[in-house]
C-alpha positions as CSV (number, residue, x, y, z in Angstrom):
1,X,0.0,0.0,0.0
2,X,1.5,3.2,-0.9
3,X,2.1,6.8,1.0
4,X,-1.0,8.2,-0.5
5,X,-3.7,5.2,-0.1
6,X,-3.3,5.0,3.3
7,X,-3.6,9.0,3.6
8,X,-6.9,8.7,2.1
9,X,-8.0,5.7,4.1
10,X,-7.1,8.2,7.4
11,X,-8.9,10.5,5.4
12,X,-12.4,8.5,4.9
13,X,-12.4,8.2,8.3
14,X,-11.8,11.3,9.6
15,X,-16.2,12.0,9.8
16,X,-16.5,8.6,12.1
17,X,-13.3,10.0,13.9
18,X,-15.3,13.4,14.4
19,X,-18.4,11.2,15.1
20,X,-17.3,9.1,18.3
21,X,-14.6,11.9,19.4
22,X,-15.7,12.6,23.4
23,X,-18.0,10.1,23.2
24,X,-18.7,6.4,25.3
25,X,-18.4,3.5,23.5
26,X,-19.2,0.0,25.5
27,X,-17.7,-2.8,23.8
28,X,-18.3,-6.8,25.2
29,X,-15.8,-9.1,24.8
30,X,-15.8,-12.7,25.7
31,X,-16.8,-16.3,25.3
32,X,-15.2,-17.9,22.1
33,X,-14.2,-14.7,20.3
34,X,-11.5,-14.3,23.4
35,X,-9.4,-17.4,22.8
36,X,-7.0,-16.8,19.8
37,X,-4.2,-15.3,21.5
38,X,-3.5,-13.2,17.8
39,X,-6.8,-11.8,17.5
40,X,-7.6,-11.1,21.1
41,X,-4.1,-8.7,20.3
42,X,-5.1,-7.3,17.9
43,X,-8.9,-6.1,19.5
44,X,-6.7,-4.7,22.2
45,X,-4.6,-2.8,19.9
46,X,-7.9,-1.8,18.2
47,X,-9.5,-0.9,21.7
48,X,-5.9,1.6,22.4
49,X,-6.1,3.0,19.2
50,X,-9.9,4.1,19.5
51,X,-9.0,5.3,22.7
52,X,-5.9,7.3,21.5
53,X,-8.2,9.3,19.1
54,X,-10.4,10.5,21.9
55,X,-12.9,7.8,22.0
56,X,-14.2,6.9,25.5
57,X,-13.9,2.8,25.0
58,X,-15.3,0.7,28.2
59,X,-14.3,-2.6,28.0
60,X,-16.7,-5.5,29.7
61,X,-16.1,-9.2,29.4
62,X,-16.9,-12.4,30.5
63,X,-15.4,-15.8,30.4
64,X,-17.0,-19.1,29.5
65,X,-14.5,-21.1,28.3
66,X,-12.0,-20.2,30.8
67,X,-14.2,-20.6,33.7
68,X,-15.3,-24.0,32.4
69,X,-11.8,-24.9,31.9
70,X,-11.1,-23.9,35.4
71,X,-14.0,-26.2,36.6
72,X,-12.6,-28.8,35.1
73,X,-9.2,-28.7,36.6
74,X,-11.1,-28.6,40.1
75,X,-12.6,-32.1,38.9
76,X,-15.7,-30.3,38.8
77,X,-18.4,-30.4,35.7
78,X,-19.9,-27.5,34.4
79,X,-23.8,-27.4,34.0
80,X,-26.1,-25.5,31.7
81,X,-30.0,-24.8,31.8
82,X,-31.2,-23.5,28.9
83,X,-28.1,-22.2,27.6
84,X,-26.8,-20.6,30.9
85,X,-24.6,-21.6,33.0
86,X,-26.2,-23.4,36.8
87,X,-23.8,-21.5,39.4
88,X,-23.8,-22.9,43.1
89,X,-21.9,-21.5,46.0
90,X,-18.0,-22.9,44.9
91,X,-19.2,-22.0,41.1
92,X,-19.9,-18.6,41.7
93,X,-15.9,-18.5,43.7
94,X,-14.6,-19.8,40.9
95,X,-16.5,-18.0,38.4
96,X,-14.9,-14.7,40.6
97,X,-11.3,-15.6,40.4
98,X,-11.6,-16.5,36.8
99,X,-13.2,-13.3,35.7
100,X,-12.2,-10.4,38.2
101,X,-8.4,-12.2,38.4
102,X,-7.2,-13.9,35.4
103,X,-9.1,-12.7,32.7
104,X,-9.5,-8.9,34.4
105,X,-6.3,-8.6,34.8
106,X,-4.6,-10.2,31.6
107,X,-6.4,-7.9,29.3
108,X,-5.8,-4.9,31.7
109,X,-1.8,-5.8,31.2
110,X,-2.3,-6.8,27.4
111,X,-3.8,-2.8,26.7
112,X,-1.2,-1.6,28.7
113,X,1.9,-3.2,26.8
114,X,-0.2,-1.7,23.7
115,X,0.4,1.6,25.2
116,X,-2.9,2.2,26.4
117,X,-3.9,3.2,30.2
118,X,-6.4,0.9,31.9
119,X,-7.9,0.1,35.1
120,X,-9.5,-3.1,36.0
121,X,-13.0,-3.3,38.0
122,X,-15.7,-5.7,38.6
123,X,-19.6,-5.0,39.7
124,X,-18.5,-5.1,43.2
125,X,-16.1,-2.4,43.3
126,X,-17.6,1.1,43.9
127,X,-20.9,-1.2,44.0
128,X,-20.9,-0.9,40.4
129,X,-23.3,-3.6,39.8
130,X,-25.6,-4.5,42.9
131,X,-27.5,-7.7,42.0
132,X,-30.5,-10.3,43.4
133,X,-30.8,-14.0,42.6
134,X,-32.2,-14.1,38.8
135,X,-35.8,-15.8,39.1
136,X,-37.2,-18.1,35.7
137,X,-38.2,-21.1,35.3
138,X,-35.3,-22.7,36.7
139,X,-33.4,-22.0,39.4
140,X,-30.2,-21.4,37.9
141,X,-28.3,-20.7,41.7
142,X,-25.9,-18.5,41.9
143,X,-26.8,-16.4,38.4
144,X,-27.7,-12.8,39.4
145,X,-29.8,-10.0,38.0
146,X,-28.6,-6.7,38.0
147,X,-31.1,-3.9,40.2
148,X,-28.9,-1.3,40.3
149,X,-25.8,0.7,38.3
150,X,-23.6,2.9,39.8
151,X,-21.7,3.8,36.8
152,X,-19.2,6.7,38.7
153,X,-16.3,4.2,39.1
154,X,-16.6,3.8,35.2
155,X,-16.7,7.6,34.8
156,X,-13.9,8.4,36.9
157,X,-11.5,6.0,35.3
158,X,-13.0,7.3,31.8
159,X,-11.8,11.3,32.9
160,X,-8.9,10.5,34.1
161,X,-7.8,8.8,30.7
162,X,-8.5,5.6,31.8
163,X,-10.0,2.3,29.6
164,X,-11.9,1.3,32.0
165,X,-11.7,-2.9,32.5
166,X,-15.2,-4.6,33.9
167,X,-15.7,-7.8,34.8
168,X,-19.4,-9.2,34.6
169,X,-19.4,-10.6,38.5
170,X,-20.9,-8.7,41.2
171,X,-22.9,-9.5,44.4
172,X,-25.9,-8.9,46.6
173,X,-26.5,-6.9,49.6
174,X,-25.6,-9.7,51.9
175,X,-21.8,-10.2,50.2
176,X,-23.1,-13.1,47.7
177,X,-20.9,-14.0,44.8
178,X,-23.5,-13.7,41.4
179,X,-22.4,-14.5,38.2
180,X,-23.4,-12.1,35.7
181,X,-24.4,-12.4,31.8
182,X,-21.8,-10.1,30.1
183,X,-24.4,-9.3,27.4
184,X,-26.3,-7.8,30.2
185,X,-23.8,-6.0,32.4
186,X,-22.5,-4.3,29.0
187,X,-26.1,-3.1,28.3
188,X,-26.7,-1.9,31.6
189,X,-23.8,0.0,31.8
190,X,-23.7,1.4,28.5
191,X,-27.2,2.9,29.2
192,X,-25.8,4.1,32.9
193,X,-23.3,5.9,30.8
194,X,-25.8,7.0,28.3
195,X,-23.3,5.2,25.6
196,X,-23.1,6.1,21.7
197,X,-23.3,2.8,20.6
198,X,-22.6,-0.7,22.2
199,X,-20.6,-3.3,20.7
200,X,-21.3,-7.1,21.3
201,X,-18.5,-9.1,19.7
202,X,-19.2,-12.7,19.8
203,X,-18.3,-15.6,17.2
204,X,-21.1,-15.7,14.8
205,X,-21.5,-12.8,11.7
206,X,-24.8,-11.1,13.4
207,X,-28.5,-11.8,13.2
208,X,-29.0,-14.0,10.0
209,X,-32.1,-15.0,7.9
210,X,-30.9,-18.1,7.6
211,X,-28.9,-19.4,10.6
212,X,-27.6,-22.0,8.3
213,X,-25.8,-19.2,5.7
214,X,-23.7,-16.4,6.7
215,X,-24.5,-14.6,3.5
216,X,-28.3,-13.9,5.0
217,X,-26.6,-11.4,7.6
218,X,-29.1,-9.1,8.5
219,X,-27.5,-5.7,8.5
220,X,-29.7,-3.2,10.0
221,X,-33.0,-4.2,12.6
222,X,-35.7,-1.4,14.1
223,X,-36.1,-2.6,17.7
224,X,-40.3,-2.4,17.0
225,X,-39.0,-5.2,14.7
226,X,-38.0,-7.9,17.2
227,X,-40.8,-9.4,18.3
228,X,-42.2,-10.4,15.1
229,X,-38.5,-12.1,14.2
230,X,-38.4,-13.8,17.3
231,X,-42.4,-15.4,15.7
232,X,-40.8,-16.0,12.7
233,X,-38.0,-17.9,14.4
234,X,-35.4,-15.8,13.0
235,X,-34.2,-14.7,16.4
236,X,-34.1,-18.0,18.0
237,X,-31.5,-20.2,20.6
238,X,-28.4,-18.6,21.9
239,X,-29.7,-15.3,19.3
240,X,-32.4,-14.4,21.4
241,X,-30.1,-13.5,25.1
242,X,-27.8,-11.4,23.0
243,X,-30.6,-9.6,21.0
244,X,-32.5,-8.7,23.7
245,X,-29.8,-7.1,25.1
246,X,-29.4,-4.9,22.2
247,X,-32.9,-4.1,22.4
248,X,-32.7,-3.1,26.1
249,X,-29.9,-0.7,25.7
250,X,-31.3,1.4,22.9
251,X,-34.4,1.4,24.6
252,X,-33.0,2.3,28.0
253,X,-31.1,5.2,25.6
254,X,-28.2,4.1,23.9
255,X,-27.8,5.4,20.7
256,X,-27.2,1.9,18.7
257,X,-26.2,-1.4,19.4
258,X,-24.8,-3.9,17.2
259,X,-23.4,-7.3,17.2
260,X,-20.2,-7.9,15.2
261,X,-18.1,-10.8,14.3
262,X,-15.1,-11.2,16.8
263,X,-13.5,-13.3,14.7
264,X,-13.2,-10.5,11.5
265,X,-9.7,-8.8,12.5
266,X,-10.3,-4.9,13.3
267,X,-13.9,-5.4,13.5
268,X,-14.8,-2.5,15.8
269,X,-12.2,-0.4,13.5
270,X,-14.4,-1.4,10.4
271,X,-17.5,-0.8,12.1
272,X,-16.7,2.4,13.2
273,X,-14.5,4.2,11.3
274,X,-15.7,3.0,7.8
275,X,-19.4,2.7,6.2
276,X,-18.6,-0.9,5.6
277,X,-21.2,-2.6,8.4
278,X,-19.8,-6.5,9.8
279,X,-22.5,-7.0,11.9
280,X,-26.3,-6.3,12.6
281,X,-27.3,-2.8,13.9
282,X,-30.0,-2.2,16.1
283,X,-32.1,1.6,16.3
């Protein structure tokens, strides 16, 4: 690529630059999308970058694999119920370690060797996150719902230059450990912070017409919209957690929310410095 193509490239995307400059952008990372050592590089690099350029990037993760990994070194067996994971009492202190240690802490120390500044947090510090036992039809233990968002901790690391680090584990007002669904601590605090846009990177394209093709990617949804795909069973299985959080955000204010490919290197970069869409938007 010569001098004067990549001038216009930083050209082109000098209106998104002037579009997100000052402004919060939530981005969740976890499950598969997290476990290629290269790519989980280069979103960090991505993540520095969009900070460095005055965007206000809030990092939240989660975990999966790594907790189930962990389980299994412990000799213990992981158990899902309808797709999410069933959390008793030594679950829920594993699923802490894993996800406010480890995981918290490696990608705080990745950003930083990328030459970013960032500060690592869970829902339990500045009682970020204050949670009750999550109630459905089964009883899933130790799996919380989020009542409350104190979003200052967030918004002190944020004005201070900070990339602020969150951890999706949090606790009651008794002290108990809950594990928390990542896709649902991101939307909450992206509308706490009154966000621009929220960004759920997973390992599947987006919302697709056909589940079957990745060519049927859906690239643009009205929230009024969702119901009536969910009839149709286009928004079906593991879809329907991660779309409703979506939904929730923009209706709780954020601006947009999309999910995104993980697995695309530069995703966010593509999705928000170019007009070239890699995922499914929701307004």
């Amino acid at each position: 690529m010569d001098i004067s193509t990549k001038a216009q490239i930083l050209s082109d995307a000098m209106p998104y630059i002037q579009k997100y400059y000052d402004k919060i952008v939530v981005v969740k990372y976890g499950g598969n999308a997290m476990l290629n050592e290269e790519l989980k590089n280069a979103v960090m690099r991505d993540i520095v970058m969009l900070s460095l350029i005055g965007v206000k990037v809030v990092l939240v993760h989660g975990g999966g694999p790594e907790i189930s990994d962990m389980l299994k070194r412990v000799g213990k067996e992981s158990k899902f119920i309808g797709g999410l994971r069933y959390t008793d009492e030594e679950t829920a202190e594993i699923v802490q370690m894993v996800l406010a240690g480890k995981i918290n802490k490696n990608l705080v120390g990745m950003l930083t060797r990328h030459g970013g500044k960032a500060l690592g947090f869970c829902g339990m510090d500045g009682n970020m996150f204050v949670c009750k036992k999550a109630k459905g039809e089964a009883d899933l233990g130790f799996v919380g719902e989020i009542t409350q968002v104190n979003a200052q901790p967030v918004l002190d690391a944020l004005d201070n230059g900070y990339i602020p680090v969150v951890a999706s584990v949090s606790s009651d007002s008794e002290g108990n450990i809950y594990n928390v669904n990542a896709d649902t601590a991101a939307a909450r605090i992206a509308a706490a912070l009154k966000a621009e846009n929220l960004i759920l990177m997973t390992d599947i394209r987006g919302l697709l017409m056909d589940k079957n093709d990745e060519s049927t990617l859906i690239s643009e949804v009205n929230v009024s919209d969702v119901p009536s795909l969910k009839k149709k069973g286009i928004i079906s299985g593991g879809m329907i957690p991660k779309v409703d959080c979506c939904v929730e955000a923009v209706r709780r204010g954020v601006k947009q929310s999309i999910i995104i490919d993980g697995r695309i290197p530069h995703a966010i970069l593509i999705d928000m410095l170019t007009s070239e869409g890699v995922g499914t938007l929701f307004k």
